[in-house]
C-alpha positions as CSV (number, residue, x, y, z in Angstrom):
1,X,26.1,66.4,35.5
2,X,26.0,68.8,33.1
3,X,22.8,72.0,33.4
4,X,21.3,74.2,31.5
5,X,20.4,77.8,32.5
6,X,16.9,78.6,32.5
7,X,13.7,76.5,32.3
8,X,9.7,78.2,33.1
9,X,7.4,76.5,34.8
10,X,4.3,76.2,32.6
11,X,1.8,76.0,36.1
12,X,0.3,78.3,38.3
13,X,-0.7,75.6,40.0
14,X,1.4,76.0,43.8
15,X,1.2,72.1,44.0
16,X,2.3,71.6,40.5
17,X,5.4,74.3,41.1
18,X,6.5,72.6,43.8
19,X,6.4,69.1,42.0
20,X,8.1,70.5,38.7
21,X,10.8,71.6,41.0
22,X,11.1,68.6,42.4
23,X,11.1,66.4,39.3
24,X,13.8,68.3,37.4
25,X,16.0,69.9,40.6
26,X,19.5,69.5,39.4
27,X,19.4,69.9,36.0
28,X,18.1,73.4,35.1
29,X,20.4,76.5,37.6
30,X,17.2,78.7,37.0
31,X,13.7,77.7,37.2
32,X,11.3,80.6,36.8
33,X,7.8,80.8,37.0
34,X,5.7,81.7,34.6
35,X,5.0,85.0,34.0
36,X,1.1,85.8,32.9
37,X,-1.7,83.5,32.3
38,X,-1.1,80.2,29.7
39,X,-3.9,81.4,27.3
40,X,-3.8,78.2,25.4
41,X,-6.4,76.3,23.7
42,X,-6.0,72.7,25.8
43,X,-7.5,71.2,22.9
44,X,-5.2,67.5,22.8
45,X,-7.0,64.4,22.7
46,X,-4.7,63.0,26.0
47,X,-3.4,64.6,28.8
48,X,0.2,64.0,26.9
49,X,-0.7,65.9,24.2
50,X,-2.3,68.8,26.4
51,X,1.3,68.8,27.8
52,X,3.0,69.3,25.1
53,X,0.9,72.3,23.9
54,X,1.6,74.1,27.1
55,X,4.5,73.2,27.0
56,X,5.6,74.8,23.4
57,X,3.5,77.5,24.5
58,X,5.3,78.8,27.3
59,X,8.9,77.8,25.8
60,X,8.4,79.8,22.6
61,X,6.6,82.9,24.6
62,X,10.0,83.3,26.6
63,X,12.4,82.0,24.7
64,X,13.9,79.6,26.6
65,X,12.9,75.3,27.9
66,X,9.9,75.1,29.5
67,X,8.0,72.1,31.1
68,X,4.0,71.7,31.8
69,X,2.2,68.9,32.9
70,X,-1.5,67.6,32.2
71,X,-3.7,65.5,34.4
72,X,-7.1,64.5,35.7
73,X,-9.3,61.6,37.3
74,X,-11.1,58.7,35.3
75,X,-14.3,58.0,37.0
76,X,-15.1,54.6,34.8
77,X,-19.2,54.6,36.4
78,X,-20.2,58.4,34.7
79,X,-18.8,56.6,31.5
80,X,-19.8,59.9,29.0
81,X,-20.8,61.6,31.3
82,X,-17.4,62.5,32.4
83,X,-14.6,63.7,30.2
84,X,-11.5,63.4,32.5
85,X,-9.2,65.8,30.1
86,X,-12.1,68.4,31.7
87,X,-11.8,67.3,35.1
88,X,-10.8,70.7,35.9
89,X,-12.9,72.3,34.0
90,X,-15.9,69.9,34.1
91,X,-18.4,72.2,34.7
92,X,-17.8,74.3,32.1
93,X,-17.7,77.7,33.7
94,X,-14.1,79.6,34.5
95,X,-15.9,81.2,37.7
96,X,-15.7,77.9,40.5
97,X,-13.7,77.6,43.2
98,X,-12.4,74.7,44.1
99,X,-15.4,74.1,46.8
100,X,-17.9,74.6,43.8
101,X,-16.1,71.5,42.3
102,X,-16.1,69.3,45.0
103,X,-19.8,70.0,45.3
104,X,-20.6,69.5,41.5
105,X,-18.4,66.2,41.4
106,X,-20.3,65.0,44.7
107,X,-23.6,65.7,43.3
108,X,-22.5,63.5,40.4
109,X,-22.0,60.7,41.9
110,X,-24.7,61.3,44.2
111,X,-26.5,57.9,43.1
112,X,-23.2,55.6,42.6
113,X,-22.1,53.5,45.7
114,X,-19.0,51.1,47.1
115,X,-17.1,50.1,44.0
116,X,-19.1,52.8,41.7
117,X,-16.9,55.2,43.3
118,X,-13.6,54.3,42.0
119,X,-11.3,56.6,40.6
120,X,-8.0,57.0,39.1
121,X,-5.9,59.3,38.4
122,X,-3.8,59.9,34.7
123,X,-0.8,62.4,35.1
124,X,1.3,63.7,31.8
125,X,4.7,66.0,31.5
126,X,6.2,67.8,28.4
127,X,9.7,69.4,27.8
128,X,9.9,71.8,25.0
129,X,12.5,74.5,23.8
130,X,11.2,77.1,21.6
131,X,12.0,74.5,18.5
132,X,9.8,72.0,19.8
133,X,9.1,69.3,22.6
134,X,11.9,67.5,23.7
135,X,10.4,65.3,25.7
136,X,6.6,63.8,26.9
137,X,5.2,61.1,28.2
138,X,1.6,60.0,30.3
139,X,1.9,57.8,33.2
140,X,-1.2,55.7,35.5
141,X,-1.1,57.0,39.1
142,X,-2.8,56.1,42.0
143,X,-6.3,55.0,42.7
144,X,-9.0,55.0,45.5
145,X,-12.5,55.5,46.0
146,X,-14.7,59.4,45.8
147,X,-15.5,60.1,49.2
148,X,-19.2,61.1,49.9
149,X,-18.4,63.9,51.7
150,X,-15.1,65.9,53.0
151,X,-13.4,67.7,55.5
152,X,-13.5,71.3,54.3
153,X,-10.4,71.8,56.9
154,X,-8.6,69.4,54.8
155,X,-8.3,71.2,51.6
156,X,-4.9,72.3,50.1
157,X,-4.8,74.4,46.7
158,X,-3.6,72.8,43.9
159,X,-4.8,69.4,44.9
160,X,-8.4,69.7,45.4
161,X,-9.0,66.4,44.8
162,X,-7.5,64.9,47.0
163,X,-9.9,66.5,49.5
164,X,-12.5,63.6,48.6
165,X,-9.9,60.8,47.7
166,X,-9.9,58.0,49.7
167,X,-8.0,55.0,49.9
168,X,-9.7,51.2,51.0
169,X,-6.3,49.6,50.5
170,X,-5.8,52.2,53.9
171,X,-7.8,51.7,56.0
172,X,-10.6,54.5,53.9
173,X,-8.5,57.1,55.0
174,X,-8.2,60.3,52.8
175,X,-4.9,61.6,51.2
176,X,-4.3,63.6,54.0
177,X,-4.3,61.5,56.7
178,X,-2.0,59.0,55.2
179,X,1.8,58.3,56.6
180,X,4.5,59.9,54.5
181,X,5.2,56.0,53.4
182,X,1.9,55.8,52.2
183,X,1.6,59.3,50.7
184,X,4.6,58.1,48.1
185,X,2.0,55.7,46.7
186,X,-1.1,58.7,46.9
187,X,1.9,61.0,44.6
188,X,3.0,57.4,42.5
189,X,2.6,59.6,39.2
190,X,4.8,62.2,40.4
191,X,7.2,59.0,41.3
192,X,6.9,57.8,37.8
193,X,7.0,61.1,35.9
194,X,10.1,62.3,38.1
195,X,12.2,58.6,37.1
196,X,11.3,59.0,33.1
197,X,12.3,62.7,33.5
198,X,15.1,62.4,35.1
199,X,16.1,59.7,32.9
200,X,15.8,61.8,29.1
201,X,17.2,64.6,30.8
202,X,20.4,62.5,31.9
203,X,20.5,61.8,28.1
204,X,19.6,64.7,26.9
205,X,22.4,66.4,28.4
206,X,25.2,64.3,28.1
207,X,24.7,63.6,24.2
């Protein structure tokens, strides 16, 4: 297996570090965080797309291969009145912490009951080099039901969501309280981004 030296990680997101670590461990002898904030106008039409401007971003600001990912919930009951490539940033203000979303996305839905509450999620990844992206692609993860209410104790940075994400085809037990088994199928777009990954960069390197 052939590596190349040094690839950024276009997150500050702990959760997404740890992931991006995880998905490309092997291949890259030097993965550095990202130094600074993105700055980058996350104007794409998909989540892909969104990845692949961070991406570039982040490659061509330190020379070097960089990867980003791109991801939020569809919620097909608010119908336009929810943009998921906002999901973040629904609200529209910078200020929120991650309790100030879960509120705002609870009061929401406030009105919608049993299968009104599904939700899925979409997760995307990019590979660039300062003379473009590499690699991209978008990928359906998991889905489950918006809780009405959460366990404050529950909450992990990074993965906010999760906090009200439950799961019917478990019993209606949240992301947290599922098994490590069962967790694999909470993380399925990690899964799936991690095998296509893994699969260009076995290519990528070897040709």
């Amino acid at each position: 297996m052939e590596s190349r030296d040094k690839i950024v990680l276009g997150t500050k997101n702990p959760h997404k570090k740890e992931k991006l670590r995880w998905i490309i461990e092997g291949y890259f002898s030097d993965m550095q965080d990202m130094a600074g904030e993105m700055n980058v106008e996350e104007d794409g039409d998909t989540f892909e797309a969104n990845a692949r401007i961070k991406a570039i971003t982040v490659a061509k600001k330190n020379n070097s291969y960089a990867i980003a990912t791109d991801g939020g919930v569809i919620i097909p009951s608010l119908g336009k009145n929810w943009n998921e490539l906002l999901t973040r940033r629904f609200v529209g203000r910078e200020d929120l912490t991650d309790f100030d979303r879960m509120e705002c996305l609870l009061e929401l839905m406030k009105n919608e009951k049993g299968k009104k509450r599904i939700i899925a999620w979409k997760e995307s990844i990019a590979i660039a080099s300062p003379d473009g992206v590499v690699f991209s692609v978008e990928v359906d993860g998991d889905t489950g039901i918006l809780q009405e209410s959460y366990d404050p104790k529950q909450y992990k940075e990074g993965i906010w969501l999760c906090t009200l994400w439950a799961y019917p085809q478990f019993g209606g037990r949240n992301f947290f309280e599922l098994n490590e088994e069962e967790k694999k199928y909470g993380e399925i777009s990690w899964w799936r981004l991690r095998e296509k990954t893994r699969e260009f960069l076995s290519n990528y390197f070897h040709n």
